[in-house]
N, C-alpha and C positions, 0 to 999 in steps of 0.2 A: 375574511371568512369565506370557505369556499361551500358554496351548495350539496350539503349531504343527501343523501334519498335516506329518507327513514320510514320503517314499518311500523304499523301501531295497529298489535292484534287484540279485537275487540270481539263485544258479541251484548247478547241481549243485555240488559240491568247492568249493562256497566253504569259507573258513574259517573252524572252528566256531566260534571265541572271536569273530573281529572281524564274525562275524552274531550272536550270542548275546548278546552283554557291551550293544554300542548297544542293538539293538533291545528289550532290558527294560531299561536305564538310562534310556532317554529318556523308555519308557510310564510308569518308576519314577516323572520326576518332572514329569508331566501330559501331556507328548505324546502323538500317537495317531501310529503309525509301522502304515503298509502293506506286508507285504515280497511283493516278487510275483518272479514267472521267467517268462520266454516260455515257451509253450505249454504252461504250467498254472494251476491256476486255483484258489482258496480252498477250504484243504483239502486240499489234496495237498503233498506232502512233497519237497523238497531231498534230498540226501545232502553231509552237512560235510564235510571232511579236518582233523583237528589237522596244524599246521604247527610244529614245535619246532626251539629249536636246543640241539643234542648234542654242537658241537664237531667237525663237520664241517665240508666249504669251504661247504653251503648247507642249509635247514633239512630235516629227515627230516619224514617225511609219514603219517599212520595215519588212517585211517577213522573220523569222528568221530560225532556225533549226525542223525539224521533231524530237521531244521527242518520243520517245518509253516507253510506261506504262508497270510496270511490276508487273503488282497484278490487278484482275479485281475486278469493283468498288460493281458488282450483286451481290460477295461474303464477303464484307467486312463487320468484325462488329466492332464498332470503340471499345466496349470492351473491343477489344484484344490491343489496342495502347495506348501506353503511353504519345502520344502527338501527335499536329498537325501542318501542314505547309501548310499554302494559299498563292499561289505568286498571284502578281498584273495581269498587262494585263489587255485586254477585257473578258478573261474568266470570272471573277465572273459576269459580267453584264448579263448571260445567268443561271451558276451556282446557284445564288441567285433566280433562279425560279423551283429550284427542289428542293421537298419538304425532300424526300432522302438525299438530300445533309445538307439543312437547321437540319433534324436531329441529323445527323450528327456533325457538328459545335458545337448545341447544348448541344450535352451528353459532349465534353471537357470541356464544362463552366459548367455544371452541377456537373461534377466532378471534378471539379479544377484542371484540367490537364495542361499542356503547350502547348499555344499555339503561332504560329508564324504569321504573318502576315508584309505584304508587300504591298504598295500603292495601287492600286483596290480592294485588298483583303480586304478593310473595305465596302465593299458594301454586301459583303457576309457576315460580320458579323453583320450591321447595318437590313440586311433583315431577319438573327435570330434569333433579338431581344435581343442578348447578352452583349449590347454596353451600357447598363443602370448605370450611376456611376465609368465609366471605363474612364480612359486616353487612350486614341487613336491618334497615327498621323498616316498618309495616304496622298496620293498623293494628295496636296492640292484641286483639285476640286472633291474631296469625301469629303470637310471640313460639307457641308450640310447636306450629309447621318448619318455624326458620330453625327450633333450636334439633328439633329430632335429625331435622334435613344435612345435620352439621355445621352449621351457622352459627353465626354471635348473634342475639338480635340487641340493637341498637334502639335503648329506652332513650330518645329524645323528644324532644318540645314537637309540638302536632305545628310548628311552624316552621319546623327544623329540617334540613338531610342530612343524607352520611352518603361520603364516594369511597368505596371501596375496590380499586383499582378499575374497572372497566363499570363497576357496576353504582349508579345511584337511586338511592331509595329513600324514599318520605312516609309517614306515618295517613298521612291524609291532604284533603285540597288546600287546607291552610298553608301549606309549604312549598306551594306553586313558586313564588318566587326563588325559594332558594334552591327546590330542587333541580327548576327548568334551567336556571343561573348554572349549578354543579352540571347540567347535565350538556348545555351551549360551552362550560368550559372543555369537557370532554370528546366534543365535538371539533371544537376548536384545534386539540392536540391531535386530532387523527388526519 
């Protein structure tokens, strides 16, 4: 395995497990992962949300841990990374409207890089228009985003992923292992 650099663009009420679990699994086993937010910069701190399900029609939501970013976002150019990580949450519902960001997303799928994604995180990819011809799953009430976006959305187990050629995606944190497994394979081929 060689040492990838990978980006993982976050921001407030992201979700704490699908920033927390990647971003020390990957440094776990040799990657160097940058997680940055628009208009802050290494060193300053996110706010998570836990996202659970309790048995309601959709997951309940509690205030999870302060993440600490450690690469600021005004300096980054995704050139330098060999791949990406979007966790779910309500971040991307804000993320998806900087244009900065949407660039970003973009050069991965322009360059066929790897990229990761996790349940809201199809809202940011559905808003960069990269979703065209792609299998996507996503936290099932994103199934709208991926399908108007031109996407298939992929109804699988909330334990489940789906790779679809540069791109893997899971419905929620329950699918940590198999998504971060699809996504260390995809790593592994570049």
């Amino acid at each position: 395995m060689t040492n990838k650099k990978i980006l993982m663009i976050t921001g407030d009420f992201t979700e704490d497990y699908e920033t927390m679990v990647p971003f020390q699994a990957l440094q776990a086993v040799g990657h160097t992962v940058h997680a940055v937010c628009p208009d802050k910069s290494a060193g300053e701190v996110v706010a998570t949300s836990i996202h659970d399900f309790e048995g309601q029609q959709t997951y309940s939501e509690k205030r999870g841990h302060n993440f600490t970013l450690n690469a600021s976002f005004a300096e980054i150019d995704p050139a330098q990374y060999d791949a990406l990580v979007i966790p779910g949450g309500r971040a991307p519902e804000y993320l998806r409207l900087n244009e900065a960001v949407l660039a970003m997303v973009r050069h991965f799928f322009t360059e066929n890089k790897p990229v990761a994604s996790i349940c809201h995180g199809a809202q940011l990819l559905a808003a960069a228009g990269v979703l065209e011809g792609k299998c996507c799953s996503a936290y099932p009430a994103c199934m709208p985003e991926v399908k108007q976006s031109g996407g298939t959305y992929a109804e699988i187990a909330i334990d489940a992923a789906v790779t679809d050629g540069n791109l893997v995606t899971a419905p929620a944190w329950p699918a940590h292992p198999a998504w971060l497994a699809q996504f260390m394979d995809l790593l592994d081929q570049t």
